[in-house]
N, C-alpha and C positions, 0 to 999 in steps of 0.2 A: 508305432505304439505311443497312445499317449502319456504324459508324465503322470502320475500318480497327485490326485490331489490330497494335501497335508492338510489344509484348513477349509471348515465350512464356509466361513464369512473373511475379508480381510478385517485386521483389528478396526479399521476406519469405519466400517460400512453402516456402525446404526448412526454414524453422523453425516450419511453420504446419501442422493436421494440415487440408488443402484439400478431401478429401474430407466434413466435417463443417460446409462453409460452404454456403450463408448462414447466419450465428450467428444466435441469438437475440435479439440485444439490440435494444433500442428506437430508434426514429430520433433520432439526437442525444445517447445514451448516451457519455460517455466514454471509457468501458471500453477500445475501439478503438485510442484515443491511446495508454492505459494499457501494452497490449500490443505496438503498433507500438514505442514508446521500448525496453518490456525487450527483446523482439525484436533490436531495432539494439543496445542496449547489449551483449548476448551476442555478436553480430557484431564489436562492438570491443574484447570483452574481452582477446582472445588467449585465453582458456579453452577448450581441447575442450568440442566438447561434449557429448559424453559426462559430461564431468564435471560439466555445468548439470539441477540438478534442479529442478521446479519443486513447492509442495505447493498447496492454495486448501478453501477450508471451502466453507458452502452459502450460496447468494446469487446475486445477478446476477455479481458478482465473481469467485465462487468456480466458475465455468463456464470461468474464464480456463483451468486446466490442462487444459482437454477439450479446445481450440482451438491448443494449443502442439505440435509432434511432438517433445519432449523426453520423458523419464523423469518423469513428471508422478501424482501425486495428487489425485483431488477428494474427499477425506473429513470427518468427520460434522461438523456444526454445530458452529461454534466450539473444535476439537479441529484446525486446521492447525499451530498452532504447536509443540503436542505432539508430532505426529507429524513435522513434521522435525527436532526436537529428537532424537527418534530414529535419525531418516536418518543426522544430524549425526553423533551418537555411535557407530552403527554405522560409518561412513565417513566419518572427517572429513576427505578428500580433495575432498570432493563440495563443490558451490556451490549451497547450498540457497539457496534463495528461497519465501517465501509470499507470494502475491497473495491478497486478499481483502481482503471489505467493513468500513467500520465497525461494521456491525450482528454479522457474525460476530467479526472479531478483538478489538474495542473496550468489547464491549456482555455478548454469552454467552462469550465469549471471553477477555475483559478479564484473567480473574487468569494465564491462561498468557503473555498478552502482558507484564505487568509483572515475570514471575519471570524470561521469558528476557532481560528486559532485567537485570534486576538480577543474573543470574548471567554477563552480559556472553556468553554464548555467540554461535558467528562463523553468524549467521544475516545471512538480508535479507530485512526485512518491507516490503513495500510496501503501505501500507494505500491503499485506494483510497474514502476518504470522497465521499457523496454525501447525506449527514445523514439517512438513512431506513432500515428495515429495506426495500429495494427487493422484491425478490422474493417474500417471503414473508406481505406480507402490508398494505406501507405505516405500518406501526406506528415510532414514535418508537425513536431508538437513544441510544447515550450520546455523539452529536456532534450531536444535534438543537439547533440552536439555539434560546434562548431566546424563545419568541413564536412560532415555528414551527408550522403543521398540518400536522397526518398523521392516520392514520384514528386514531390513539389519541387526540390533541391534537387533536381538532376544535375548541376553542376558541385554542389556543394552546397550543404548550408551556411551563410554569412550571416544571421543573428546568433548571438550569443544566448545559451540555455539557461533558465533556470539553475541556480545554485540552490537546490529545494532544503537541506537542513540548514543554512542561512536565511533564506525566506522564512521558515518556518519559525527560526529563532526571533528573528525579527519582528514579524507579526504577534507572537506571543506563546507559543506551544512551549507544553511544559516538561514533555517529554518525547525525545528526538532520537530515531536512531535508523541507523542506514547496515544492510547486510545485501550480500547478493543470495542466489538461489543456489549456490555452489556451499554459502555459510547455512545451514539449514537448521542444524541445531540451535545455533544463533538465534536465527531469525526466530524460531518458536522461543525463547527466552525470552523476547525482545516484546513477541506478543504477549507473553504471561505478563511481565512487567506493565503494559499496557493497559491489563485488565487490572491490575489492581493501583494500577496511578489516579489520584483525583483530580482530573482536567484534562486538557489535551491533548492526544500520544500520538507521533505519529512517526511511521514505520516505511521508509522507504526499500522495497525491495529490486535491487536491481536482476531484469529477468533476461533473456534470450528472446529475439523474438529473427529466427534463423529464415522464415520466407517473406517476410516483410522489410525490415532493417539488414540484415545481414547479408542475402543476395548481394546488396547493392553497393556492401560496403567488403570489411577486408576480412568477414565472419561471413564463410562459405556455409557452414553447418554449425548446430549446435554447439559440437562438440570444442570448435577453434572460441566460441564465447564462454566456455566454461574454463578452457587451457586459460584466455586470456586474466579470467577472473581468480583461478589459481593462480597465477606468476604474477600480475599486478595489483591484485588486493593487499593492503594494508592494515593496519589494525590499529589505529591511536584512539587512545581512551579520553582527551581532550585536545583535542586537534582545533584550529583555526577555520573560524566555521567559513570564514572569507575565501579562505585556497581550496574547497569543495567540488568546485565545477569540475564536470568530466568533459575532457577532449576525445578527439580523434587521434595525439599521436600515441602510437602503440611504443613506447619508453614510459609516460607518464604511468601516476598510481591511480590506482582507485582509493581512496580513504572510508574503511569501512568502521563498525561500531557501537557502541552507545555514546552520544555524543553531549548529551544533556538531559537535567533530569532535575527537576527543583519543585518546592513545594510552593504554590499559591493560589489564593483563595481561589477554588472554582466558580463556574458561574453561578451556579444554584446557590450555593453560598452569600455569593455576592449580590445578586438577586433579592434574597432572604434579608439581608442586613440593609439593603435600601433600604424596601419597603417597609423594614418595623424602623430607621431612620426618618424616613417623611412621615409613618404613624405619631413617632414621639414627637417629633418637630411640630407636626398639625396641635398634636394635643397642646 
C-alpha cells in the first residue's frame, strides 16, 4: 500500500527545475542541504527573482545550477567566478551567486577567487568544501587535509590545506562565514546575510562527500561525517582566523560560524569614485 500523498508540490519546487530529478548525487552527499538552505534563503530574501542568478563551475557542486529553475550557469572548470564577475559588471542589479566545489573554486580556480575577494566585488560564493576533487576523479584539492587519502594521496596527504576563511580575510572579503551541512539553518542565514552585504560574502560549507573522501579515510558512510560534525563543531563568534585549518585528527574541532563582516567601499563604488576622480583631476 502506498503512503498517501499530503502535498501536491514540495514547498522548494517552483525554485527547483523538477523535471531533471532524481539528481545525480551520491547517497549521503550534502550538496542537497547545500541547495535546500540557498533555496529557502532566496524565498526570504524579498529579492525578485528574476533578479537571483545563480553561476557553478565543473564538479559534483557545480551541477547545483542544472537543478535550480533560476537564470543559472554551469561553465568551464574553475572559471565560475569569472564569469559572474561578468554577469555582475554587465548588471549590477542582479544577485549573483556561485555554488561550487573546493576542488574547482579553491584549487583550478583559486586565483579568480582571491582577486574578487580583494577587489571586494558584491558577489556571493558559496564554497561547498568536501576536501576532494569529487567528481572528476578523487584527486587531492587545496582543502585536503593534512594526512588525508585520495587517489593522488594514497599514502596520505603531506601538503598543508588551505585555511579558506583566513585566505579569504586576507585577500579581502568582507563578509566570511563557515557552517557545516549538519548547521542548516545556519547556513541559510549566513546566505540571507549575503545577499544583503555590499561586497564580497563568502560562505564556506563543509559537506560529506562519503564515496569519494570518506571510503578512504576514517568516514565509512555519511552518517559517521555528520556524528563527526555534531561532536566536533564549534561555534565562536570571533575566533582567530589563523587556528582555522582542518586536520585529520579526530580530537581536534571544527570552528564554525560567522566570522567577519565589516563595511567597505565595494567595487562599483569604488570604480564610481575613480573615474569622477580622474574626470575632476583631467578637468
Amino acid at each position: 500500500m502506498k503512503p498517501p500523498i499530503t502535498v501536491e508540490r514540495h514547498p522548494r519546487d517552483k525554485l527547483l527545475r523538477v523535471d531533471r530529478l532524481p539528481h545525480i548525487w551520491c547517497p549521503g552527499c550534502g550538496l542537497g542541504k547545500v541547495i535546500s538552505a540557498y533555496s529557502k534563503a532566496i524565498d526570504n530574501s524579498g529579492i525578485e527573482r528574476n533578479k537571483h542568478v545563480v553561476v557553478s563551475g565543473i564538479g559534483c557542486s557545480g551541477r547545483a545550477s542544472g537543478y535550480l529553475d533560476l537564470d543559472s550557469y554551469h561553465t568551464t572548470h574553475g572559471r565560475p567566478i569569472a564569469f559572474a564577475t561578468g554577469l555582475k559588471l554587465a548588471n549590477p542589479e542582479l544577485q549573483v551567486t556561485v555554488i561550487s566545489g573546493d576542488g574547482d573554486l579553491s584549487t583550478i580556480g583559486g586565483n579568480h577567487l582571491i582577486h574578487a575577494a580583494r577587489r571586494n566585488i558584491n558577489l556571493n560564493v558559496i564554497l561547498v568544501n568536501n576536501f576532494i576533487y569529487g567528481m572528476t576523479g578523487g584527486q587531492a584539492s587545496a582543502t585536503t587535509p593534512y594526512g588525508a587519502k585520495t587517489s593522488t594521496t594514497t599514502k596520505g596527504n603531506y601538503d598543508h590545506p588551505f585555511n579558506l576563511p583566513f585566505l579569504m580575510r586576507a585577500a579581502g572579503a568582507t563578509h566570511i562565514a563557515r557552517w557545516t551541512v549538519l548547521h542548516h539553518v545556519q547556513l541559510q542565514e549566513s546566505i540571507e546575510k549575503a545577499f544583503q552585504h555590499d561586497g564580497f560574502s563568502f560562505v564556506e560549507a563543509l559537506s560529506p562527500c562519503p564515496k569519494g573522501f570518506g571510503k578512504k579515510n576514517s568516514f565509512r558512510n555519511a552518517i559517521d561525517t555528520m556524528h563527526y560534525f555534531e561532536q566536533r563543531s564549534e561555534l565562536e563568534e570571533n575566533p582567530e582566523l589563523t587556528q582555522l585549518e582542518i586536520d585529520m585528527d579526530p580530537k581536534s574541532d571544527v570552528i564554525v560560524g560567522e566570522f567577519f563582516a565589516e563595511e567597505k567601499m565595494p567595487y562599483f563604488d569604488s570604480k564610481d569614485r575613480f573615474f569622477h576622480y580622474i574626470g575632476g583631476h583631467q578637468a
